[in-house]
Structures are given as structure tokens and as C-alpha cells.
C-alpha positions in Angstrom: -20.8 10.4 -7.2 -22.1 13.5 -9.4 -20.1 14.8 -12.1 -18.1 17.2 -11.4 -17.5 16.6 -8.2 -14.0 16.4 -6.2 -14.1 14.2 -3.5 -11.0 14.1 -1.0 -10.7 10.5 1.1 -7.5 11.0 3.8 -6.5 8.2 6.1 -3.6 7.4 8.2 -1.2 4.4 6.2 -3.1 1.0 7.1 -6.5 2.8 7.9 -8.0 1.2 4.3 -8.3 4.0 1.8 -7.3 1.7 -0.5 -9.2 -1.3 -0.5 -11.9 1.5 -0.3 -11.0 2.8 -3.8 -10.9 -0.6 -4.8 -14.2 -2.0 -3.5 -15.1 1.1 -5.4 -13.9 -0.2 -8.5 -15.7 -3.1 -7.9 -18.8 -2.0 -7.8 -18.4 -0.1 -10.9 -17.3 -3.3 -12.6 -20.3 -5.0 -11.2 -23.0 -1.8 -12.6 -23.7 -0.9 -9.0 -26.8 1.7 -9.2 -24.4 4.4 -7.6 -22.1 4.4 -10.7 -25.0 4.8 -13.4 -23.6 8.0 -14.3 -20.0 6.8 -14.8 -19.3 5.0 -18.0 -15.6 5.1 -17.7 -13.4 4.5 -14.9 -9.9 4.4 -14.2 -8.2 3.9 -10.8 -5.1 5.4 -10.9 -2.1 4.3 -8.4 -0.4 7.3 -8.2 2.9 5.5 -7.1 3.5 3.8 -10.9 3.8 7.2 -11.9 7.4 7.9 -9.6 9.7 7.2 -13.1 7.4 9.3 -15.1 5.5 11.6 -12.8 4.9 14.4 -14.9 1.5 12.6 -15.8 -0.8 13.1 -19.0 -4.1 11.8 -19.6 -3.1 9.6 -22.1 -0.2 8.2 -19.8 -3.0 7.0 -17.5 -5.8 5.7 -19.6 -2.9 3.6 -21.5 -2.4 1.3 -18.3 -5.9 -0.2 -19.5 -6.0 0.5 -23.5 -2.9 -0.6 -25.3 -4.5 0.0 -28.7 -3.5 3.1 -30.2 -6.7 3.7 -31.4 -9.0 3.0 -28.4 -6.2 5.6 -26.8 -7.3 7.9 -28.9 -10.6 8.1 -29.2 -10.9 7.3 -25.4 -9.0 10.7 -24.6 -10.4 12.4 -27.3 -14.0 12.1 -26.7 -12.9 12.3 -22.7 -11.1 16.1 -23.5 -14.6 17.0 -25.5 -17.0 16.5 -23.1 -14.8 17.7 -20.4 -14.7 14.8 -18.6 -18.3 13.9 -18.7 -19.1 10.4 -17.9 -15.7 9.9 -16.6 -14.2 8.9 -12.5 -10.9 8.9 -12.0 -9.3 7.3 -9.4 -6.0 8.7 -7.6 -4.9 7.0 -4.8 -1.5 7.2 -2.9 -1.4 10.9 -3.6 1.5 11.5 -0.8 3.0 8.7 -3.1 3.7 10.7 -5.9 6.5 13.7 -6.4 6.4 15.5 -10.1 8.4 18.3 -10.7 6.0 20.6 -11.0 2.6 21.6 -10.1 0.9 22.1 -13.2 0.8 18.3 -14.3 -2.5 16.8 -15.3 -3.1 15.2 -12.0 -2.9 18.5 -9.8 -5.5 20.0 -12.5 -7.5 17.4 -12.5 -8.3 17.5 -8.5 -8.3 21.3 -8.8 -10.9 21.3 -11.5 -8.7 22.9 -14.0 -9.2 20.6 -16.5 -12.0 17.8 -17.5 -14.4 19.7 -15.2 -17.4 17.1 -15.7 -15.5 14.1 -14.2 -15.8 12.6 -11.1 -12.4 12.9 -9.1 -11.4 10.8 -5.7 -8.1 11.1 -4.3 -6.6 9.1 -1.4 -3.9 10.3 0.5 -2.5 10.2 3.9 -4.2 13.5 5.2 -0.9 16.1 4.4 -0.6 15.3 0.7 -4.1 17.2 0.9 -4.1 19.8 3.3 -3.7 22.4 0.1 -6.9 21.1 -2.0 -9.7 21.7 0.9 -11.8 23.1 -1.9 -13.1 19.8 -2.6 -16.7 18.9 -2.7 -16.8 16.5 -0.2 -14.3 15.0 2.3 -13.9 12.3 4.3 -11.7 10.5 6.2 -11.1 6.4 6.8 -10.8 6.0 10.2 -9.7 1.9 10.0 -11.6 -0.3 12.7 -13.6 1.0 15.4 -14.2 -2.1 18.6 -17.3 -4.0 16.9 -15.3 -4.0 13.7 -12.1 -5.4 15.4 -14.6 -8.2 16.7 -16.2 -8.7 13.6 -12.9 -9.0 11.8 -11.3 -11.2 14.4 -14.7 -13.6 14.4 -14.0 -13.6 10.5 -10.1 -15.2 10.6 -9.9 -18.3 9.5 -8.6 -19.2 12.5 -6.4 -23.3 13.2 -8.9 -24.2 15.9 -12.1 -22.4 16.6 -11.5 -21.8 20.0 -8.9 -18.9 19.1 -11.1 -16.2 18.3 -12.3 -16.0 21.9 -8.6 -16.6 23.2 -7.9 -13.7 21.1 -10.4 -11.0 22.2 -9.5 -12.0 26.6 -5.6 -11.5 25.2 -6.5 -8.0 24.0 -8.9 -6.9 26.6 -5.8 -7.9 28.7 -3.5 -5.9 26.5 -4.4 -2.2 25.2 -1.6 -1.5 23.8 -1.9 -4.5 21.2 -5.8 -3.6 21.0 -5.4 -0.1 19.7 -2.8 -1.2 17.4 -6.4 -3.5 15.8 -8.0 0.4 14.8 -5.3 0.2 11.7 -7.0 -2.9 9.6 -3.8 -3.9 8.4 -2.3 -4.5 11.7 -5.6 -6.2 13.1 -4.5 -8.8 9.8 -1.1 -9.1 11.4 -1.7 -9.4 14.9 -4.9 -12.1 13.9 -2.0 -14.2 11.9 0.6 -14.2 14.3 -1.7 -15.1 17.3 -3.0 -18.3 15.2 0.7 -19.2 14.4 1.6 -18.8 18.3 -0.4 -17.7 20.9 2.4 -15.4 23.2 2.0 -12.2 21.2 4.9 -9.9 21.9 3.9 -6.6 23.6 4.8 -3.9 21.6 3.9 -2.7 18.2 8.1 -2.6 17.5 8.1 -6.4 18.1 4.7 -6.9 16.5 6.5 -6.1 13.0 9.8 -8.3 14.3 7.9 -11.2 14.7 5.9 -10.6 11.1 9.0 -10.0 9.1 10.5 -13.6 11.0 7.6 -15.6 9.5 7.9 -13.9 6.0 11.2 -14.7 6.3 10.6 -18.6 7.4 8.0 -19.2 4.5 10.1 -17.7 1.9 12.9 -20.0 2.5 10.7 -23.1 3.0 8.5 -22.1 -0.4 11.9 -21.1 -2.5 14.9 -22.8 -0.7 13.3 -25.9 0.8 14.2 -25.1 4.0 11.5 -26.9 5.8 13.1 -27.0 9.7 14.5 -24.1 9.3 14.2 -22.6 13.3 14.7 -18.7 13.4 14.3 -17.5 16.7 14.2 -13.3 15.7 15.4 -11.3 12.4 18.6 -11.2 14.6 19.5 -14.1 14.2 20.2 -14.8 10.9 23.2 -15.5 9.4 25.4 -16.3 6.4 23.6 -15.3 3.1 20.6 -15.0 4.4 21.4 -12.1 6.7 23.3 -10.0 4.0 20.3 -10.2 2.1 17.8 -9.3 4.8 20.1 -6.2 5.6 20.6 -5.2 1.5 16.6 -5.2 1.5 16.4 -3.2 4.5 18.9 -0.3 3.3 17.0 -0.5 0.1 13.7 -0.1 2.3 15.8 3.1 3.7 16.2 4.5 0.3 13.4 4.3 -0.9 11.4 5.6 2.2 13.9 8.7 2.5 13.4 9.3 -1.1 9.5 9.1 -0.7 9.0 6.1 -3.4 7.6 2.8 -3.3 8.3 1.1 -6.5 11.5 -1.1 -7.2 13.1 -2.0 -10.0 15.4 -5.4 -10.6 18.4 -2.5 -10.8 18.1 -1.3 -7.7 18.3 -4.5 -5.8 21.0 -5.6 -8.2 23.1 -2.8 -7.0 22.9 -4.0 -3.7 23.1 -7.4 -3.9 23.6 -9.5 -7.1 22.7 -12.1 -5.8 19.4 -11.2 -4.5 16.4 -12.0 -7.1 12.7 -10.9 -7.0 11.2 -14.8 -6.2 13.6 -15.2 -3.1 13.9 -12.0 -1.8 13.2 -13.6 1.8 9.3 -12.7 1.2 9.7 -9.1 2.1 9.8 -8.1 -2.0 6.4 -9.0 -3.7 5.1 -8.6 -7.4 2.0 -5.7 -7.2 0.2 -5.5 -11.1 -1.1 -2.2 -11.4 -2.5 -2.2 -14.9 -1.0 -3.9 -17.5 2.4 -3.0 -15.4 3.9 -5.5 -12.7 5.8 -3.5 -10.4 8.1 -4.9 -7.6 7.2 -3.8 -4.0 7.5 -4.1 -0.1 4.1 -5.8 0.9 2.8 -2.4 2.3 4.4 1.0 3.2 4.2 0.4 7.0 6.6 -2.6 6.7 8.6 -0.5 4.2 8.7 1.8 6.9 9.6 -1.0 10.0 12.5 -2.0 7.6 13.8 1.4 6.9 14.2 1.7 10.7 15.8 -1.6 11.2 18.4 -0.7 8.8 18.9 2.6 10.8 19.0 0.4 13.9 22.1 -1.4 12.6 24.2 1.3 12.3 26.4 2.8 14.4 26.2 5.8 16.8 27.7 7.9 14.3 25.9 7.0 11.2 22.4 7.2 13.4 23.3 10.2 14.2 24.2 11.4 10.7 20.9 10.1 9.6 
């Protein structure tokens, strides 16, 4: 962490860039003795920028000073000493599209501008394949095996006796296993193993049965359904079902158009009916800032979804797509 220094951290989605960015942040907040030289940081997620992505230094240091003027003092005395005393942030970098390639953002990481700051940028690894100049890089692998253990050891599992239960299932299944090396799906497989012990088999029907209990404890939380019984995402029906496949075109969209954050109009064009708070538990609320911003829970399940909706269609319209 030196100034002027351009630091590159790529990672496959799930891997943990970004709760490495934001333990980060933490530390800073916390005057960790690696950060003595920072007196200002701002982590940046890239993807609140897709409505306005042609980004100024002003636009980001406003998600954390309203007052017009700390704003300007803040970027004044930040453009003066070129950056001196300053880390920015950026993660999601394959999250965010501008329309050209001379915005802030880009000259920031290139050293074009505020040369003295610190600069990390998290991206999956092709949104940086053009900026290998860096000073350092590095890449987040996720889990290796003695993480998986130590995570699995950590769940707060029902009973006690399912951590153990856990580990013979995967040593029996290494398909499930290496799904663990992507943190996030080591969370998913850890859950739905304490809510029922037959795991499925494949990664496919991992997600499936993920998306079924969002589904269940969204319409027990927001529609007292307490017995409701749903066997698969197939098997819905009625309202319930439209809604499911609104969200999952919307999850198509989005994910063919590269962007993560929704707004109340574009579920609204889909269904009117269909509202942030009961959005069968597959929309959440992410605060980035001083900005709450609506969003699928990660961009893998964004992903799963966009496929389902594919997956409905017909021969033709697969084909098409």
C-alpha cells in the first residue's frame, strides 16, 4: 500500500475479491498499521456507476460527502496533491461499461491522473487483461482444501454432528467438493446440507435447490405461507410462477446487457404486480453509499436465473438466443 501504486486483484465471480476489498476497508476504518499512509479512502462499486458511468471524481467521493462543501474541499485538496494520501477502491471493474475510455476511472488505474494515490481494482481477470502495467497483481484463488474444512467446521450447523457428515459426503462426491474452491458456493452447499442432508449432484441442481428455499422463506416471511411444500422451482404455480419467470427474464436482461443494478421500473414493466419486499427472495436491497440499490443476491445466481429463463423457452427462441 505505497502511494502511487496500482495494484490489480482478478478472481473468478464467487472466488472473494470482494469481501477482500471490504475487509480492506475495514481495516482502514479500524487504523490498521498497513493504512498509516492513507488518510482518505473510498471503495468504489463500480456497478452503481451503470446509469451514470461516465464517472468524475466528484461523482464518487459524493456517495460519502453530501455536503457541498466537504465535496469540495475533499476533491480539491485530493486534485492538488495529486492524489496524495488517498486509496481508491474499484471493484466490479467487468461491472461497469462507459462510453468511452477516457473517463476518470480508466485514468485513474492507468496513472493518468491523481498519480500519488493508491489504486486497487477488482475484476474478473478479462476486464483487466489491458492494464498489466500495474504495480502489483494478484489473483483470489477462493478456498483451497484446509480452507473448505475450516469453513465447513465454522457453519453454524442444526446439530453438531453435521460437520463431519458433511466432509465423508464430499470426499464421496468430487464434483460437489470442487464446486467448495468458490467461497460462495461452499456457503450454499454448507446451508442446504444443514436444511437436508441428500445434496443433489450437480452444480445445475445445486442452484435449483438454493433458489427453492429462497423462494419458500420469502413467502413464509412476506405471505405467511408457513406449510407451504415446493418440491422444485418447477413446480410453482399460479402467481407465484409468473413472478418467478418475470424475475428470471429480467435476470436475462440484465446479464445480456452486462448490468447488475435494478430499478422499481424495470420490474414494473414486467410485472406490476411484483414489488421489491416480495420478490420471492431472489431481489434484495444492496446500500452502496448513501445509495440503496435493488439487486439479485450475487451475480452467479443472476447468471443461474438468466439460464433458467433461456431454459423455458422454446427450440426456436433458444436457438435465436
Amino acid at each position: 500500500m505505497k502511494p502511487g501504486h496500482r495494484i490489480l486483484i482478478a478472481g473468478h465471480p464467487g472466488s472473494g475479491k470482494s469481501t477482500l476489498v471490504n475487509k480492506i476497508a475495514k481495516d482502514w476504518s479500524k487504523c490498521d498499521i498497513h493504512f498509516q499512509s492513507v488518510r482518505l479512502l473510498f471503495l468504489v462499486h463500480l456497478r452503481s456507476f451503470q446509469s451514470n458511468p461516465d464517472v468524475q471524481l466528484k461523482d464518487v467521493v459524493s456517495q460519502y460527502f453530501k455536503d457541498e462543501l466537504d465535496l469540495a474541499t475533499i476533491c480539491s485538496y485530493c486534485v492538488k496533491s495529486k492524489g496524495l494520501g488517498y486509496c481508491f477502491i474499484l471493484d466490479g471493474l467487468d461491472e461497469y461499461q462507459p462510453r468511452r475510455k477516457d473517463v476518470f476511472i480508466y485514468q485513474l488505474i492507468k496513472k493518468q491522473c491523481l498519480e500519488k494515490a493508491i489504486v486497487l481494482t477488482a475484476s474478473r481477470p478479462a476486464a483487466i487483461a489491458e492494464y498489466r502495467e500495474a504495480d502489483k497483481q494478484i489473483e483470489v484463488l477462493g478456498f483451497f482444501n484446509k480452507q473448505i474444512s475450516e469453513y465447513i467446521n465454522s457453519y453454524k450447523f442444526s446439530t453438531t454432528d453435521r460437520c463431519s457428515s458433511l466432509k465423508r459426503y464430499l470426499d464421496n462426491h468430487p464434483n460437489i467438493h470442487h464446486m467448495c474452491y468458490l467461497p460462495i458456493q461452499s456457503a450454499m452447499i454448507c446451508f442446504l446440507f444443514d436444511v437436508n442432508e441428500n445434496l443433489p449432484d450437480t452444480e445445475t441442481q445445486i442452484y435449483m435447490e438454493f433458489a427453492k428455499h429462497a423462494i419458500l422463506r420469502s413467502l413464509y416471511r412476506y405471505e405467511n405461507k408457513k406449510h407451504t411444500y415446493l418440491e422444485s422451482v418447477h413446480s410453482l404455480t399460479g402467481d407465484d410462477r409468473k413472478v418467478f419467470l418475470d424475475i428470471c427474464s429480467i435476470a436475462f436482461e440484465k446479464t445480456h446487457a452486462s448490468v447488475q443494478i435494478l430499478l422499481q421500473s424495470d420490474v414494473d414493466k414486467f410485472n406490476k404486480d411484483i414489488k421489491i419486499g416480495d420478490s420471492l427472495g431472489l431481489i434484495t436491497i444492496d446500500t452502496i453509499g448513501y445509495q440503496s440499490m435493488y439487486t439479485f443476491c450475487h451475480l452467479t445466481f443472476q447468471e443461474f436465473l438468466a439460464a433458467y429463463h433461456i431454459y423455458c423457452q422454446n427450440d426456436e427462441v433458444r436457438h435465436k438466443i
